[in-house]
One Martini backbone bead per residue (centre of mass of N, CA, C, O) as a GRO file, in nm:
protein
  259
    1UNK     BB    1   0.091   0.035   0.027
    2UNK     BB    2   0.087   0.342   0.018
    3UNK     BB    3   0.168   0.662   0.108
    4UNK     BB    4   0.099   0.982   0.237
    5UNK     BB    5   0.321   0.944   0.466
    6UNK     BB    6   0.648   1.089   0.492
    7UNK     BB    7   0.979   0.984   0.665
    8UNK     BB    8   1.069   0.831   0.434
    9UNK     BB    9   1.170   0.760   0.095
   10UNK     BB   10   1.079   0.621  -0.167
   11UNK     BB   11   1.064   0.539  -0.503
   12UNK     BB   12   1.259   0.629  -0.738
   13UNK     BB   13   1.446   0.661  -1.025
   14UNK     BB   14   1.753   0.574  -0.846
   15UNK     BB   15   1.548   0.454  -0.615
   16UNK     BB   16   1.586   0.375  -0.264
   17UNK     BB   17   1.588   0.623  -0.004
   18UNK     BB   18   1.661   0.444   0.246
   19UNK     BB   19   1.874   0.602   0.443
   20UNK     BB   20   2.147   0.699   0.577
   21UNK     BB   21   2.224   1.059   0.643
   22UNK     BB   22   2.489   1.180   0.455
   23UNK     BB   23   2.462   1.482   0.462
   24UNK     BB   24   2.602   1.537   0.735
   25UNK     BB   25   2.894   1.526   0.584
   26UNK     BB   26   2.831   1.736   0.367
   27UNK     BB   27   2.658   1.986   0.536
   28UNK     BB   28   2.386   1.984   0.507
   29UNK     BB   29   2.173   2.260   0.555
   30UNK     BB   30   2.083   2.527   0.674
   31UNK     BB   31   2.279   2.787   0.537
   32UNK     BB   32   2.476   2.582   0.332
   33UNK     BB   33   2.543   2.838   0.114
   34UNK     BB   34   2.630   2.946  -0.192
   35UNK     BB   35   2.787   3.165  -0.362
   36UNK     BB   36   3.015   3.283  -0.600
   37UNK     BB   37   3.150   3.320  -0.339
   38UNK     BB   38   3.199   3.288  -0.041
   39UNK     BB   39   3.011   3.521   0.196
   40UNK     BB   40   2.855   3.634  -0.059
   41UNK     BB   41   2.633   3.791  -0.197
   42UNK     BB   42   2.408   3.730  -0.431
   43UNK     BB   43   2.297   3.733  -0.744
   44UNK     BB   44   2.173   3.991  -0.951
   45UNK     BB   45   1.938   3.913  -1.216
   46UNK     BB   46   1.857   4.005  -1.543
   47UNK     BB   47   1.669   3.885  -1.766
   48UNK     BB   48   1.559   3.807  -2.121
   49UNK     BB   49   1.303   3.730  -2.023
   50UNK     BB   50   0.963   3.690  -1.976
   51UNK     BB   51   0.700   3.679  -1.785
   52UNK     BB   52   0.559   3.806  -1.999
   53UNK     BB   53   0.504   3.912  -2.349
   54UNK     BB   54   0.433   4.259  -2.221
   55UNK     BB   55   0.625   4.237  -2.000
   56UNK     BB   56   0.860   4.194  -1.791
   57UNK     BB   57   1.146   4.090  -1.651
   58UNK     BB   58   1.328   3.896  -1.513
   59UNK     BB   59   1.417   3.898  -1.156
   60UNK     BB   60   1.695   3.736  -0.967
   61UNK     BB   61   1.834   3.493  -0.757
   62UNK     BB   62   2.162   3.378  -0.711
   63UNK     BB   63   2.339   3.030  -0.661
   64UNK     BB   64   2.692   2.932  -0.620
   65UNK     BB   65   2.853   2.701  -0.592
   66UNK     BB   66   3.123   2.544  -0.463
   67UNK     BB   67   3.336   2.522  -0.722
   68UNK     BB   68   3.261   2.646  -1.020
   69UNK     BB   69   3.463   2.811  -1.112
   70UNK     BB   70   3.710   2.574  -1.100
   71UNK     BB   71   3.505   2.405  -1.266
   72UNK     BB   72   3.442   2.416  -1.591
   73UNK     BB   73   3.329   2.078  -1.671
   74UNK     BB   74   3.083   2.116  -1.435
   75UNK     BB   75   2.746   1.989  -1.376
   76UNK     BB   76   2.501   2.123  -1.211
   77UNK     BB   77   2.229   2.090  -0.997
   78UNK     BB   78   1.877   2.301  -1.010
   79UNK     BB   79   1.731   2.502  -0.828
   80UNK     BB   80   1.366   2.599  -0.841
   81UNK     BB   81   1.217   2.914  -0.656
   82UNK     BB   82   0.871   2.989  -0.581
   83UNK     BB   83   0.686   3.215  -0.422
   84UNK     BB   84   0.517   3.379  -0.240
   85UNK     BB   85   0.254   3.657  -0.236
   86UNK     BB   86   0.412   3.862  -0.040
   87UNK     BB   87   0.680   3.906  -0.274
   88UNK     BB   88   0.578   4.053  -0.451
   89UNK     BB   89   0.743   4.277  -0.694
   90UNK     BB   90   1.058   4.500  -0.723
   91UNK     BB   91   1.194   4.363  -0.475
   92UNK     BB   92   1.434   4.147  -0.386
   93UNK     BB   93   1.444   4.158  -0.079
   94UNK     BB   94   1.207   4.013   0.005
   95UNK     BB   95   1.309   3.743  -0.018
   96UNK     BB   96   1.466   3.700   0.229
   97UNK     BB   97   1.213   3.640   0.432
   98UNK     BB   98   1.255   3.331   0.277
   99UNK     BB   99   1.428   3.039   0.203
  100UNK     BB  100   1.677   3.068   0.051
  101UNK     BB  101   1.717   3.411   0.059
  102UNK     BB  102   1.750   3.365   0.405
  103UNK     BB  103   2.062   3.193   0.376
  104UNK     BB  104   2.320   3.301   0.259
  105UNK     BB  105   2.695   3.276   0.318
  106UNK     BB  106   2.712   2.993   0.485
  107UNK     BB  107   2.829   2.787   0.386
  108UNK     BB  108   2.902   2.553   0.068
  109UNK     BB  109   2.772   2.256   0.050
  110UNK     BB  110   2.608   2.325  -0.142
  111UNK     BB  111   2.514   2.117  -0.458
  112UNK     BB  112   2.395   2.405  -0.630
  113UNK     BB  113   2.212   2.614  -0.870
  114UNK     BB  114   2.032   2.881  -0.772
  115UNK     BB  115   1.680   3.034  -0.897
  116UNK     BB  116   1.519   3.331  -0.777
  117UNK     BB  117   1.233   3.450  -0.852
  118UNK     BB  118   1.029   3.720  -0.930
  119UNK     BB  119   0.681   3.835  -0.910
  120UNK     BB  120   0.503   4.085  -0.953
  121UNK     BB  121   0.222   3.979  -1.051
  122UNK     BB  122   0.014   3.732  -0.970
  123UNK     BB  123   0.067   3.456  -1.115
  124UNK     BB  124   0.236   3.179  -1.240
  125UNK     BB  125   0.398   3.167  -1.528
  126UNK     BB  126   0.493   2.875  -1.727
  127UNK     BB  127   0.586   3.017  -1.962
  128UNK     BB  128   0.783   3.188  -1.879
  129UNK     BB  129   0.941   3.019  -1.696
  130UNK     BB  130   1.038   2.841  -1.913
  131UNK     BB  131   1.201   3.079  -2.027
  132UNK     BB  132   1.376   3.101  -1.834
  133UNK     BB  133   1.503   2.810  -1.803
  134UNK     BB  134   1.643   2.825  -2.069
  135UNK     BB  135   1.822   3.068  -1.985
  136UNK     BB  136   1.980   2.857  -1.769
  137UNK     BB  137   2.056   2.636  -1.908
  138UNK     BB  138   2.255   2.846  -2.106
  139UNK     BB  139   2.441   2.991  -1.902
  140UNK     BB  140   2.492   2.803  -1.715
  141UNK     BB  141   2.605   2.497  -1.565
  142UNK     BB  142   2.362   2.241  -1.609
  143UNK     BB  143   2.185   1.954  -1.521
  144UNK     BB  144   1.911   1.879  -1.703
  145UNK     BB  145   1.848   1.599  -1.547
  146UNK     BB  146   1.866   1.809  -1.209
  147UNK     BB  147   1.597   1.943  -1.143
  148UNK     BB  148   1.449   2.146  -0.950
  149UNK     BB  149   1.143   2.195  -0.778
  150UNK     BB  150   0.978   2.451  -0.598
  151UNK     BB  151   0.721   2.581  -0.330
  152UNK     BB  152   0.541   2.838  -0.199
  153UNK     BB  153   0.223   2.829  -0.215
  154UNK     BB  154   0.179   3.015  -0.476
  155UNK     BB  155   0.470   2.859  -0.544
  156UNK     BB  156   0.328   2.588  -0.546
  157UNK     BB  157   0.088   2.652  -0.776
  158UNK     BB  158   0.337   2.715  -1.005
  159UNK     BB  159   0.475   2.430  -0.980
  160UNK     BB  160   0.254   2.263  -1.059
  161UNK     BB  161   0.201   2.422  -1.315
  162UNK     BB  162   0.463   2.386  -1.460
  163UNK     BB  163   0.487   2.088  -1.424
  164UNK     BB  164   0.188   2.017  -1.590
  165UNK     BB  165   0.302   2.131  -1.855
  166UNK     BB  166   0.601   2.068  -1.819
  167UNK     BB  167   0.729   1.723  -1.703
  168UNK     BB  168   0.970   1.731  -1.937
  169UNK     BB  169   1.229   1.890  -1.699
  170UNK     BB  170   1.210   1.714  -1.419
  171UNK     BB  171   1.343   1.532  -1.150
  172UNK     BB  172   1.136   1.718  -0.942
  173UNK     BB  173   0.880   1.780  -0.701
  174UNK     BB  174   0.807   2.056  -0.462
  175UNK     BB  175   0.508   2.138  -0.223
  176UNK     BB  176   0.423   2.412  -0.046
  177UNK     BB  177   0.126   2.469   0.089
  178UNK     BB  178  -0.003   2.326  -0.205
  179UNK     BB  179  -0.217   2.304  -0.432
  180UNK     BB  180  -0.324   2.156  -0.764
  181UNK     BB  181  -0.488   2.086  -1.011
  182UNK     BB  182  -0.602   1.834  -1.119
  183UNK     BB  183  -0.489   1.781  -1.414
  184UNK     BB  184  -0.189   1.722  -1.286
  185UNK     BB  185  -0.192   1.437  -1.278
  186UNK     BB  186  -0.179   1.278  -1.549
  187UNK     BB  187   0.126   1.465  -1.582
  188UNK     BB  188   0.289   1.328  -1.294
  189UNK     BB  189   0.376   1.052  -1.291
  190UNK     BB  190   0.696   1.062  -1.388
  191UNK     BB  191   0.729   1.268  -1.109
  192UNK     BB  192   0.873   1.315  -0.828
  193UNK     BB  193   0.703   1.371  -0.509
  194UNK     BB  194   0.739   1.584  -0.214
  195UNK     BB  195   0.537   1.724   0.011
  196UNK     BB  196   0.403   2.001   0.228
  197UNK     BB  197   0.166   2.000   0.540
  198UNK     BB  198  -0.081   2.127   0.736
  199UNK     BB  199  -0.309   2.021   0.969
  200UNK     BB  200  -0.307   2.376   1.050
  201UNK     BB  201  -0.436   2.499   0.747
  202UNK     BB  202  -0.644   2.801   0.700
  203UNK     BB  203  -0.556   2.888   0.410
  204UNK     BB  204  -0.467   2.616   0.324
  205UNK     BB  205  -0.621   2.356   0.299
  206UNK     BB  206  -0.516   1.982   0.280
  207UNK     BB  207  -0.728   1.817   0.109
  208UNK     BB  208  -0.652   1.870  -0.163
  209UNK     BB  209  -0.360   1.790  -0.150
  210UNK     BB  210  -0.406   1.492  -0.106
  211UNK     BB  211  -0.553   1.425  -0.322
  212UNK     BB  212  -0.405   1.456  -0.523
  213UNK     BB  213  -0.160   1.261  -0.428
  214UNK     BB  214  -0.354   1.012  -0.444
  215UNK     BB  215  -0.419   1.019  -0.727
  216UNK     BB  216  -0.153   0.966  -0.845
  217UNK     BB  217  -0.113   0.728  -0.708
  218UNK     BB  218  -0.292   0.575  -0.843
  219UNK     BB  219  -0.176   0.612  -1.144
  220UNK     BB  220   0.180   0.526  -1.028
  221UNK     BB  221   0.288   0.767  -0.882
  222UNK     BB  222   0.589   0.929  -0.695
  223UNK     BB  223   0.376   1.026  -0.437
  224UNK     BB  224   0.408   1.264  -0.124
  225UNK     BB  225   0.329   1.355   0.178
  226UNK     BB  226   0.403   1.580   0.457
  227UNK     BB  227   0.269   1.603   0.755
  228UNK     BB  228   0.211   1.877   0.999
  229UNK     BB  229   0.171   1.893   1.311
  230UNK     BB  230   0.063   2.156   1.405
  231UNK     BB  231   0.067   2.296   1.118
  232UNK     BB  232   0.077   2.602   0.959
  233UNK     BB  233   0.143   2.789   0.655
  234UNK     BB  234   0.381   2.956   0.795
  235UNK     BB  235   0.539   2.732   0.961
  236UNK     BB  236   0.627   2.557   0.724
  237UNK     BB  237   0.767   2.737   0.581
  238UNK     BB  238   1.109   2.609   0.586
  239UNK     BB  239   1.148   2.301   0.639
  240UNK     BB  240   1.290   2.137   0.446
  241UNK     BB  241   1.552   2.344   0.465
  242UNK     BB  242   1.607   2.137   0.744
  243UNK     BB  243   1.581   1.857   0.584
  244UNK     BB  244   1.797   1.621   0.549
  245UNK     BB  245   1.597   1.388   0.415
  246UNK     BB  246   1.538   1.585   0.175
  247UNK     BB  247   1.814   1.674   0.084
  248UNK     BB  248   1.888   1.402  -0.001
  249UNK     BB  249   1.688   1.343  -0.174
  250UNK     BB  250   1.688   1.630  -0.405
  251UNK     BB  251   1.992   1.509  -0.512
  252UNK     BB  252   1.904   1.201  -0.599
  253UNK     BB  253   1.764   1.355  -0.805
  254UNK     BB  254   1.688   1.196  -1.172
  255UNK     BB  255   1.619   1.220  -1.486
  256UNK     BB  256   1.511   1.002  -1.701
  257UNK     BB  257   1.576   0.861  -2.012
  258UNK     BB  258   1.259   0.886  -2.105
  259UNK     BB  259   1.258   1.185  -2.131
   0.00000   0.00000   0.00000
């Protein structure tokens, strides 16, 4: 039988990921990250792609591995992370107030190219973010095989619906205390998700998130909820980037070859 509460990571594309936790060796967890060099603060890009067709420039938080620069025939594995809905505007220091952005510069061992788009306003939209993804994978060394797609609340309901438009970019989807529209089970049963939210979640109650999940499951997909007890929506929130056991995980997902 399926889980709907993981603890342990299921099977996923590169096998069964139930083991110890190598990763505090590795020195993953909270503020683990480099930006271009150790210590400096993230790079701020203005990219060529646009938001819409008709509005503004995407602009982003960048977060570059160490040792980066030493190896140029190195490529990295990418975390692409969308915010929730009080971070929209035209100032990227907002984004500092949670997530990647809320924890650069202390040290380097985080083994990721980051990068965080600002949302001017409204929804995210999928084809935009497409054209980012397009942009950051021809300018980055990045390997496309192992992108990874993450969101908090609207920016989880961004990375659903990114990821049923486009299901053969991702490596993997983790969606934080937001569930996607019904249509995106059926497109993304080939992609590992692992969702999480809080059972006191009164913005965005759990139930549809859950139903998601389960049905992902119920087509063959591998797909798994982490219920946070008594988490509420604020509270989930950057619980993940603190999780040794998800860092492990997203770490070892790589998109399969049939894809």
């Amino acid at each position: 039988m399926k889980r709907l509460f993981f603890f342990c990571s299921g099977r996923g594309r590169t096998g069964r990921f139930c083991f110890p936790l190598f990763a505090l060796g590795l020195g993953l967890g909270l503020g683990l990250w480099a930006t271009a060099q150790a210590g400096e603060r993230p790079l701020t890009v203005t990219a060529e792609a646009k938001v819409r067709e008709s509005g503004e420039n995407w602009r982003y938080f960048l977060f570059l591995p160490a040792g980066y620069e030493e190896d140029e025939s190195a490529k990295w594995p990418m975390i692409l992370w969308l915010h929730g809905r009080s971070l929209r505007g035209d100032d990227l220091e907002q984004l500092r107030r949670y997530g990647p952005p809320s924890f650069p510069g202390k040290k380097p061992d985080f083994p990721f190219v980051v990068v965080c788009p600002q949302l001017p306003d409204g929804a995210w939209p999928a084809k935009g973010l497409n054209q980012l993804l397009d942009e950051c994978l021809g300018k980055y060394r990045v390997d496309e095989d192992r992108v990874i797609l993450t969101g908090d609340s609207l920016g989880a309901m961004g990375a659903w619906n990114f990821a049923g438009t486009y299901p053969d970019r991702f490596a993997a989807l983790s969606p934080i205390t937001a569930h996607g529209a019904e249509w995106v089970a059926t497109k993304l049963t080939g992609v590992p998700i692992r969702a999480w939210h809080g059972d006191s979640d009164e913005a965005v109650p759990m139930k549809e998130h859950v139903a998601l999940i389960k049905r992902i499951q119920d087509l063959g997909g591998d797909a798994e909820i982490k219920i946070i007890p008594g988490g509420t929506h604020g509270s989930v929130i950057g619980m993940n980037w603190r999780d040794l056991e998800w860092l492990d995980w997203i770490r070892q997902q790589q998109r399969s070859e049939d894809e």
